[in-house]
C-alpha positions in Angstrom: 110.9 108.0 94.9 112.7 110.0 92.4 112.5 114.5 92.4 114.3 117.0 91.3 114.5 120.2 93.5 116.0 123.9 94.3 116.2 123.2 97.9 119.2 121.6 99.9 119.0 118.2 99.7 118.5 116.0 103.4 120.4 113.3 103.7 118.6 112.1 107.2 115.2 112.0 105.5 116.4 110.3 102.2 117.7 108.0 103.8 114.5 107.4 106.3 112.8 107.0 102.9 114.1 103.7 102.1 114.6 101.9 105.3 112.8 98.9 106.1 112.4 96.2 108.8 113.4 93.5 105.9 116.6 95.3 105.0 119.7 94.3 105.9 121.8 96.8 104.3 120.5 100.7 103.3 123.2 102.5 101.3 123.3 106.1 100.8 125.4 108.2 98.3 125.8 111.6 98.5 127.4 113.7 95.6 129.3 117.2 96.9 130.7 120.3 95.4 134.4 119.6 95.4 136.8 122.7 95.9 138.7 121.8 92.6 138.4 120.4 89.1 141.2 119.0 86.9 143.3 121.6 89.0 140.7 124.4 88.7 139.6 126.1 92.0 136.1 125.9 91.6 133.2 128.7 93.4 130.6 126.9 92.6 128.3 124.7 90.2 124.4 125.3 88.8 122.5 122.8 87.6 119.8 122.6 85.0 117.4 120.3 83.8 115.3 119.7 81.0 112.7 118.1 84.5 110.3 116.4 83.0 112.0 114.5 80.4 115.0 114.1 83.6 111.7 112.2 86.2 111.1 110.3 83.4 114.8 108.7 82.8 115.2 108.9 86.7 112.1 106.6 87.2 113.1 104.5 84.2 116.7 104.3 86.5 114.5 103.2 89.5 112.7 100.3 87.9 115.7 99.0 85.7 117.5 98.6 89.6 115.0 97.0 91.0 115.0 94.7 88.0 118.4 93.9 88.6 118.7 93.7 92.2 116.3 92.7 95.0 115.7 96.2 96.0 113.5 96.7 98.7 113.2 100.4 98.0 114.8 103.4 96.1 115.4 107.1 96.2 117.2 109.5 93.9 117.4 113.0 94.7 119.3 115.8 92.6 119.5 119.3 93.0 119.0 122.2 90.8 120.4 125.4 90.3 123.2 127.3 92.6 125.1 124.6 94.8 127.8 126.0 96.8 130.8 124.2 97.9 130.4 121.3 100.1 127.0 121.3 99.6 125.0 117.9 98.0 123.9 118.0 94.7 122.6 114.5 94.3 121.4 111.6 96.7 121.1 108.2 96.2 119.7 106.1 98.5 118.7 102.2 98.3 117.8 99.4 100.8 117.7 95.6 100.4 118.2 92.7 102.6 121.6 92.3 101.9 124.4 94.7 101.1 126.4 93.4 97.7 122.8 94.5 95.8 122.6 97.5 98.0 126.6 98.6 96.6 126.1 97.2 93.1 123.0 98.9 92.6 124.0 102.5 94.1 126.9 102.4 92.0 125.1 102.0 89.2 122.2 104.3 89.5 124.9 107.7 90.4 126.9 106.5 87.4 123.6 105.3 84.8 122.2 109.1 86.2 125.0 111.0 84.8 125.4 109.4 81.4 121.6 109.7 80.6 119.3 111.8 82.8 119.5 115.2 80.9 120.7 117.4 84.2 123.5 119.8 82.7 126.3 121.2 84.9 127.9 124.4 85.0 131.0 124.7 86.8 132.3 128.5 87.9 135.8 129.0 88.5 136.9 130.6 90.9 139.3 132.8 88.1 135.6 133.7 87.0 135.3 131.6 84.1 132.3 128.9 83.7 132.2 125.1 81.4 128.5 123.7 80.6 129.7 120.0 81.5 126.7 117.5 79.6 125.1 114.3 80.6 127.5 111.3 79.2 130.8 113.4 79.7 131.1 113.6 83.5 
């Protein structure tokens, strides 16, 4: 499962998505707002997404992992528009029966999302000024 939405994101029911009687390990990842930036006070972030062309890479992310690992199942969630601090902006979650391809694969889909699914950032300071941050230079 891979969406793209304006609501808050649910950790519990992401990660009810993927569990399985045959996995040993489920792994979730949760991105948050952080209060600060390279020493900036932050208010908060938007994000944007060119969506369709973004499900398509995110699903292209989904079946490259399970190539790589013996995934029983997947779910990448990220959020768009206003996100306030604290708040989740993206969700990873995977299962499998064991837990070095439930880590190595969760690593790699939050870190493969933000160099190539076209979801742009916007970070507000909290001194009122904003930065477009782009895929590839998070």
């Amino acid at each position: 499962m891979h969406r793209l939405t304006q609501n808050q994101l649910d950790p519990v029911s992401i990660l009810a998505s993927v569990q399985s009687p045959a996995a040993g390990a489920v792994l979730l990842f949760i991105g948050t707002t952080r209060e600060q930036t390279g020493g900036r006070a932050t208010a908060s972030l938007t994000y944007e997404a060119y969506a369709e062309m973004a499900l398509a890479k995110l699903a292209e992310l989904e079946a490259a992992a399970r190539e790589r690992w013996p995934l029983i199942d997947v779910a990448i969630e990220h959020r768009l528009g206003p996100v306030a601090i604290g708040e989740a902006s993206v969700a990873i979650a995977v299962s499998s029966a064991h837990r070095a391809a439930a880590f190595a694969a969760g690593q790699w889909l939050i870190d493969t999302l933000k160099e190539v699914v076209p979801i742009w950032k916007c970070e507000h300071w909290a001194d009122g000024g904003e930065e477009w941050v782009h895929p590839g230079s998070q």
